[in-house]
Structures are given as C-alpha cells and as structure tokens.
DRENDO-1510 file (C-alpha; in Angstrom, 1 decimal, always signed):
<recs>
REC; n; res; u; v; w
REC; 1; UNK; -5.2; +5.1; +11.8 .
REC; 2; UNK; -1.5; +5.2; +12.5 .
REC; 3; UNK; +1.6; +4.2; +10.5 .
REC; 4; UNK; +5.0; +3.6; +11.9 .
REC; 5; UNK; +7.7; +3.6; +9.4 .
REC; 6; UNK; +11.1; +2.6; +9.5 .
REC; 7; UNK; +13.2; +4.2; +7.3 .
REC; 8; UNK; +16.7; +5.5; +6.7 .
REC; 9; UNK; +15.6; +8.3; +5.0 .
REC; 10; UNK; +12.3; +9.9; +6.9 .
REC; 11; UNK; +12.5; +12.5; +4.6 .
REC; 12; UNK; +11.2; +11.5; +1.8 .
REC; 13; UNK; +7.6; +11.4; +2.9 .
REC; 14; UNK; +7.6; +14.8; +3.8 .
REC; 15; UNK; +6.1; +16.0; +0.2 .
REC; 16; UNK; +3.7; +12.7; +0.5 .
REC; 17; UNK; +2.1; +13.4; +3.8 .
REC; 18; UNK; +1.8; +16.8; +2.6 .
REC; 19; UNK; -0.2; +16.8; -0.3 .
REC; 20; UNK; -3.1; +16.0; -1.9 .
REC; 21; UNK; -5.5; +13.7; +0.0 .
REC; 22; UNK; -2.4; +12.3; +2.7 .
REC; 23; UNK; -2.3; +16.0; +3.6 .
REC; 24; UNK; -6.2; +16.2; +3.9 .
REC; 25; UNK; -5.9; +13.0; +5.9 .
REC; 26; UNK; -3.2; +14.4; +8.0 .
REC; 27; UNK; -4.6; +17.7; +9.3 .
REC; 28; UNK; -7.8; +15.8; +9.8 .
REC; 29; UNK; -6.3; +13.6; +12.3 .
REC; 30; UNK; -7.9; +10.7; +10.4 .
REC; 31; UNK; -4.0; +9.5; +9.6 .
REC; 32; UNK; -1.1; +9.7; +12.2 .
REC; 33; UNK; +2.8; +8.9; +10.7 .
REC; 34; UNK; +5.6; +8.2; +13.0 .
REC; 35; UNK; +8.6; +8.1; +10.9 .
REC; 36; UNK; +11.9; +6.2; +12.4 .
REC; 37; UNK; +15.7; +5.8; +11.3 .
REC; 38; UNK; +17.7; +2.7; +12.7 .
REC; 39; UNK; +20.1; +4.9; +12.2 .
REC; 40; UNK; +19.6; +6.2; +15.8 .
REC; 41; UNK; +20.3; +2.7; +17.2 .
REC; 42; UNK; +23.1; +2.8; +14.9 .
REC; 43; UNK; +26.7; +1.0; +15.7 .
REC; 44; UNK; +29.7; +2.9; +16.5 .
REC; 45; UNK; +30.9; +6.6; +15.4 .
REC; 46; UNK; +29.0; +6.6; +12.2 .
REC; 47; UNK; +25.9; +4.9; +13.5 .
REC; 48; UNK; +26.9; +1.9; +11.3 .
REC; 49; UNK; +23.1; +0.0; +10.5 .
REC; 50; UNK; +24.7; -2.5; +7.6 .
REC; 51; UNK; +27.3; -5.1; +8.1 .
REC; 52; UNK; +28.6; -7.3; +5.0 .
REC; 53; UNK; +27.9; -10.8; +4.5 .
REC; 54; UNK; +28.4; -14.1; +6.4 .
REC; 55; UNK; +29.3; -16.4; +3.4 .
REC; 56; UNK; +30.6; -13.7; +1.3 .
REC; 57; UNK; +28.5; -12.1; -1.4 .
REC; 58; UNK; +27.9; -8.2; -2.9 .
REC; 59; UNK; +26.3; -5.7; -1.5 .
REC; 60; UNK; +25.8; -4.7; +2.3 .
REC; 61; UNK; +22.9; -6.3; +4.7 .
REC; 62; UNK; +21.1; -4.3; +7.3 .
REC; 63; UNK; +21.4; -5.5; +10.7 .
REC; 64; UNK; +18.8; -7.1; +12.7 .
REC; 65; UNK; +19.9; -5.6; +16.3 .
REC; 66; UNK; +19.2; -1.6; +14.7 .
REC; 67; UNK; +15.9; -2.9; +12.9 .
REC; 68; UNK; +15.0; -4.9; +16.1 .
REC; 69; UNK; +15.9; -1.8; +18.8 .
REC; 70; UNK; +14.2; +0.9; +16.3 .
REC; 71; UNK; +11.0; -1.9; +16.0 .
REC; 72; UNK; +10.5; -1.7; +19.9 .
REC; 73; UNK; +11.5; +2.0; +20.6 .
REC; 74; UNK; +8.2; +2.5; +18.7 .
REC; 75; UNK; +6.7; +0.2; +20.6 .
REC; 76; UNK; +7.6; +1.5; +23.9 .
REC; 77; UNK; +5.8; +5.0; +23.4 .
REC; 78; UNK; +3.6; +3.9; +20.8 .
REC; 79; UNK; +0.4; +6.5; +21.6 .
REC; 80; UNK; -2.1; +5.0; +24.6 .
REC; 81; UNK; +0.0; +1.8; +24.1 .
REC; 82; UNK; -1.2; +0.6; +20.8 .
REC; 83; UNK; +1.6; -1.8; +19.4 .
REC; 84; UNK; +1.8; -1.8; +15.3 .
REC; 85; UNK; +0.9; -4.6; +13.3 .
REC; 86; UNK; +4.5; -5.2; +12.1 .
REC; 87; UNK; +5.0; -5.3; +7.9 .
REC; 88; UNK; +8.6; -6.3; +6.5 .
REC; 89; UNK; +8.8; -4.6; +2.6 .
REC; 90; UNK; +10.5; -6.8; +0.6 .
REC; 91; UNK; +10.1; -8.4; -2.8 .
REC; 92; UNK; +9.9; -12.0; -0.9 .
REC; 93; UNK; +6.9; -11.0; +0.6 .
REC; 94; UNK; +3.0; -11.7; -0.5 .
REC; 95; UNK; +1.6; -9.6; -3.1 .
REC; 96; UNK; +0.3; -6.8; -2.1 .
REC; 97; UNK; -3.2; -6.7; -3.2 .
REC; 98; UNK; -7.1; -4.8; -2.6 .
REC; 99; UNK; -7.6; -7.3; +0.1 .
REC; 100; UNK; -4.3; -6.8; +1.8 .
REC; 101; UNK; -5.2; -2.7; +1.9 .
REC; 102; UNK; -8.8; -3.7; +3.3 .
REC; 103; UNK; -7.2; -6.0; +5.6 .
REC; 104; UNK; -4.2; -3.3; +6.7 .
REC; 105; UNK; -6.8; -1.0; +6.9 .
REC; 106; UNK; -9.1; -2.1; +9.7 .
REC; 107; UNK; -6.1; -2.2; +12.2 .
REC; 108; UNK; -5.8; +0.7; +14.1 .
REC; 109; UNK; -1.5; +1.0; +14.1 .
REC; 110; UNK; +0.8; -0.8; +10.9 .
REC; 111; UNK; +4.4; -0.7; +11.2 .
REC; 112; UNK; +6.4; -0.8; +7.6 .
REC; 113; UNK; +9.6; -1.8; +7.8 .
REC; 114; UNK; +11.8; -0.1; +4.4 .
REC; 115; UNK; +14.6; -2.1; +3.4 .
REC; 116; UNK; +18.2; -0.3; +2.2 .
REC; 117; UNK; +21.3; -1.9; +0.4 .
REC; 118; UNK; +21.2; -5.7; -0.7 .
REC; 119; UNK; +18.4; -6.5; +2.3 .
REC; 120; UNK; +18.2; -7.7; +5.7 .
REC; 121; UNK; +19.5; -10.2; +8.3 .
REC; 122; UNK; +17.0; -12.9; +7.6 .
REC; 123; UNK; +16.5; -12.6; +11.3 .
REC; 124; UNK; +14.1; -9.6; +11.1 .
REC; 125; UNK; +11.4; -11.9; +10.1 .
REC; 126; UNK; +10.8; -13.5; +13.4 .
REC; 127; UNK; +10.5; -9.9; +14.7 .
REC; 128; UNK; +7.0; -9.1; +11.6 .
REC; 129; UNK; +3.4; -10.4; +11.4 .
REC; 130; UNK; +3.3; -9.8; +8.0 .
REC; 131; UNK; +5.6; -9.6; +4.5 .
REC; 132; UNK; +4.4; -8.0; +1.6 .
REC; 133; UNK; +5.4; -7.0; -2.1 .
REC; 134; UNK; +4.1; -4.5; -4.8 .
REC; 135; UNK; +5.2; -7.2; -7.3 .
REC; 136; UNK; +7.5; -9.3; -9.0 .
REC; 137; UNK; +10.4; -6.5; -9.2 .
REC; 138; UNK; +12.8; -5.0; -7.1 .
REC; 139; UNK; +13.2; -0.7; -5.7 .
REC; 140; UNK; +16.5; +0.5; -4.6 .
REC; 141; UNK; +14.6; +0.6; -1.2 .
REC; 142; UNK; +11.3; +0.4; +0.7 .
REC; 143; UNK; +9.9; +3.8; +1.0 .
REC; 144; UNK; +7.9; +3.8; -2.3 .
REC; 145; UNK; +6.6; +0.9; -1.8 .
REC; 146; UNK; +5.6; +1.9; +1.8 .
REC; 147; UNK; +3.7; +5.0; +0.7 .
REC; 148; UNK; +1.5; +2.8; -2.1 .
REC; 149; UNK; +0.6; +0.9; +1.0 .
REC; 150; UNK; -0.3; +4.3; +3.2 .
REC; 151; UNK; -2.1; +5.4; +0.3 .
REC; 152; UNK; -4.0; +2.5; -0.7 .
REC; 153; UNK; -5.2; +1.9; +2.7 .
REC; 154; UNK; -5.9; +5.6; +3.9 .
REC; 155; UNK; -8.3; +6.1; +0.6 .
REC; 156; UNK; -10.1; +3.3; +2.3 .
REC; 157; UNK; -10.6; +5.0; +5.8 .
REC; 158; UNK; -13.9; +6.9; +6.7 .
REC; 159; UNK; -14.5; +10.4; +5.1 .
REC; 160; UNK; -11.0; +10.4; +3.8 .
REC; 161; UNK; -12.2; +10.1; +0.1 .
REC; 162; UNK; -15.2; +13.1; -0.6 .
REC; 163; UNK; -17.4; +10.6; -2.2 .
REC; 164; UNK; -17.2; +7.3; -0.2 .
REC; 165; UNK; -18.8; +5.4; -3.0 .
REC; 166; UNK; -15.5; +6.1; -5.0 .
REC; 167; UNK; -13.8; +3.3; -3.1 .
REC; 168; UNK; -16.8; +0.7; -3.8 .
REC; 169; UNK; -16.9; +0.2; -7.1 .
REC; 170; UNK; -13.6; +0.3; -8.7 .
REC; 171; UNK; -10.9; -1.9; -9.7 .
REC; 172; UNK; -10.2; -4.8; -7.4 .
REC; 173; UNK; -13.0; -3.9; -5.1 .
REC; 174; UNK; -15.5; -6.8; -3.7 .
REC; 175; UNK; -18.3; -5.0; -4.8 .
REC; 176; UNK; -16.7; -5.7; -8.6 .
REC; 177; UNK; -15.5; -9.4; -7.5 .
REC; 178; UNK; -11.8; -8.1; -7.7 .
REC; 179; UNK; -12.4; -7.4; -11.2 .
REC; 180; UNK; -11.2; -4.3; -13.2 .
REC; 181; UNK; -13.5; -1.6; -13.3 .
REC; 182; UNK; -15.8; -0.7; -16.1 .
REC; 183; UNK; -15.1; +2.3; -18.6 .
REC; 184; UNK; -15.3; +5.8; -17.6 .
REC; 185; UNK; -16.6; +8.8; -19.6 .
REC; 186; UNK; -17.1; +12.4; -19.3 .
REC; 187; UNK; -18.0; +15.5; -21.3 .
REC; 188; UNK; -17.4; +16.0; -24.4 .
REC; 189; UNK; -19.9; +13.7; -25.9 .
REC; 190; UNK; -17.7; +13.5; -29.0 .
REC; 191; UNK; -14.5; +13.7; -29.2 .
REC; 192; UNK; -12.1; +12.8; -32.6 .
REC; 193; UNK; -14.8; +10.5; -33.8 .
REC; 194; UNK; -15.2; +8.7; -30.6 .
REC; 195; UNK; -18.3; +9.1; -28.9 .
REC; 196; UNK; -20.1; +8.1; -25.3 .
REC; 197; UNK; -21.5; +5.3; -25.7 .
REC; 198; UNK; -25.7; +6.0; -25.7 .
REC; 199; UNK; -26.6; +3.8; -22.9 .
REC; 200; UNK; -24.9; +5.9; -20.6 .
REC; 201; UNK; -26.6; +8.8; -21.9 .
REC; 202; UNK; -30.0; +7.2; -21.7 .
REC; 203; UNK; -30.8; +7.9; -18.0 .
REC; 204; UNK; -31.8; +4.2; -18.0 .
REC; 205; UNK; -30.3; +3.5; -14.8 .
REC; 206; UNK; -30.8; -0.7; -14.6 .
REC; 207; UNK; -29.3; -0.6; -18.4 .
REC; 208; UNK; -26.9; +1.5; -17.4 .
REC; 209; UNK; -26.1; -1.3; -14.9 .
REC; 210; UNK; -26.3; -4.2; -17.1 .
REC; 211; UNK; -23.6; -2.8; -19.1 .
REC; 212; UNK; -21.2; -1.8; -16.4 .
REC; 213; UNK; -21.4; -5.4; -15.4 .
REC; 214; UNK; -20.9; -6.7; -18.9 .
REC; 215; UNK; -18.1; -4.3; -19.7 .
REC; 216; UNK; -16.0; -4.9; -16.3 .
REC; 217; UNK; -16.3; -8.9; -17.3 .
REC; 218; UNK; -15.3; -8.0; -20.6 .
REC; 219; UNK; -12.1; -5.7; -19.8 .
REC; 220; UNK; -10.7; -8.5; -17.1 .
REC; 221; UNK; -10.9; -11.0; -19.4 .
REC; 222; UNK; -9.2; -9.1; -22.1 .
REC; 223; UNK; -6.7; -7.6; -19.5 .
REC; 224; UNK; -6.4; -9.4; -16.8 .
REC; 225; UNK; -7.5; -13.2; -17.3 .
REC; 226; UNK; -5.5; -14.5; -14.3 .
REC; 227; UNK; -8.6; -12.4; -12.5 .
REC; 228; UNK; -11.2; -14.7; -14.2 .
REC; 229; UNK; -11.4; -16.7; -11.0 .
REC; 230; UNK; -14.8; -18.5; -9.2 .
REC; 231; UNK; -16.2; -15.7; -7.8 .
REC; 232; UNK; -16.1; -17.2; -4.5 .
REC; 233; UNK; -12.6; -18.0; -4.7 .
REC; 234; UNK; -10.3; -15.4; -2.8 .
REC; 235; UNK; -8.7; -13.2; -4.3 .
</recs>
C-alpha cells in the first residue's frame, strides 16, 4: 500500500516510518510513503504557500493553487500510474473511524492532505474524495492526525501484524459488532488482591467465549453507550 502525504513539514515522519511496526512495514515493502511540501510550488522568493483572508479574519489560509500543483505533481509520477485516493485532514471532516481504516485500507494508494495555519482555501475540497477527522478537536496541523490514519490502516494490511488474529477481535472490529473489546489478562494470577478471573483459567474454551461476549457488551455499555447500536446498523 502507498501513502502520499502532503505536508509542510516531511520531517516529522521520519522517526514514525522508522520504528516499530511502520519501520517493519517499510523495509518489507508492504508500506510505501511519498512525502510532499507545497512549499516547492510555493509563490515568490520565499515560496509563500499562505495568503491572508478575503473578508478579513485571524490567522493565515493555505492556498489552493500550492495544495492543487503539489496534489497532481504526485499524480503525475505516481508509481506505474496509480493515482491516490485523495483525503483532506481537517476537523470538518467525517469521523474517522474502524470502518474508515478498513475502507482506506483496501485501496492500493491514499493521498493525506495536512493542513497548516488557520486552514485552507475552501477550494481544496473540489480537488479530495474524501474528508476526515480524529474527532471533535482541533491540532496545530495535520501530520498527527495523518500518521493515526497510516497506522491504523497499515496494522490492517496482510502479515504486517505477527499474529493476524490481533486485528479481528479487538475494539471497533466487525467481528466484535464495533464494540469495545473484552478484558485482557496476563501473568501474575494475583496481583494486590486482584485476581484472573477463573473462567479464563479453566481451559473451558466455549465458556471462555460466552464471557468474552458478555463482558465486551458489558464494557460498551458502561463506556461507550453511543456504541449500543442495532447490530445491523453501520457503524
């Protein structure tokens, strides 16, 4: 899978694409990053990429004709020809949620557009397929946002995880109805007075079941009752 990102500053996702599982993903050639700056298609002397205001207002806006230009430049020698599936981040967008990764992640190129300064032209939109949010706050910019996206959907690609049943049955997933995942538990059996519970120490593996149903059910309704949805609702 291939992401495009536009940013102004490519170099924060060094470290990210570096480490960890990205990094895995990376040298495996199972993840390709092309990272961009608008500042190359930048006006004037100082490769200007903001402008301020029609109307009046704070803050600067970034231009559409630098997002636009660095948008197709990708485009036009994008690897065998393979144009991204275009993402604007911004806090307008949809939320961003397990279906939205699933979604991203069956496409074989995603663009991710990062946002600077007080936002964009509004005429960047015409230019997306897509908008999308982490939620109901805002980031000084894009790029954090961006790499919950990478991640999110890269966990999902084949052999990325070690144990592909890892991203089955957790939080969100449909095999869980997008509900929270069920308690976790590991050595010691004790610890402070708080034990495992015994069904999970039976061996009994349809009990063992049962209560890993039970218990997700229990934790979204307790946690997260806006989950609590017809199960064949989407989510």
């Amino acid at each position: 899978m291939r992401f495009d990102v536009v940013t102004l500053f490519p170099e924060l996702f060094g470290p990210f694409l570096s480490t960890g599982m990205m990094g895995r993903a990376v040298a495996s050639g199972a993840l390709t990053v092309r990272l961009r700056s608008p500042r190359e298609f930048g006006i004037g002397r100082h490769r200007s990429v903001d402008d301020t205001p029609y109307g009046g207002g704070s803050g600067m806006v970034m231009r559409v004709d630098c997002l636009v230009d660095c948008l197709e430049s990708l485009d036009a020698d994008a690897p065998e020809g393979v144009r991204a599936h275009r993402v604007l981040m911004t806090p307008q967008g949809a939320p961003f949620r397990q279906a939205t990764a699933i979604a991203l992640s069956t496409r074989p190129a995603v663009s991710l557009i990062c946002g600077r300064y007080e936002g964009f032209d509004d005429r960047v939109r015409a230019f997306v397929e897509e908008e999308v949010s982490l939620g109901d706050f805002v980031l000084t910019g894009g790029e954090v946002a961006a790499m919950a996206v990478v991640d999110a959907c890269v966990r999902l690609l084949p052999g990325v995880l070690g144990n592909a049943e890892s991203a089955t049955h957790e939080s969100h997933s449909p095999a869980l109805g997008g509900q929270l995942e069920y308690p976790q538990y590991t050595r010691p059996v004790e610890f402070r007075g708080a034990r495992v519970p015994d069904v999970l120490q039976n061996g009994n593996h349809a009990h063992i079941e049962a209560w890993r149903r039970a218990e997700a059910e229990r934790r979204t309704a307790e946690r997260r009752p806006d989950l609590v949805l017809p199960r064949n609702e989407p989510r």
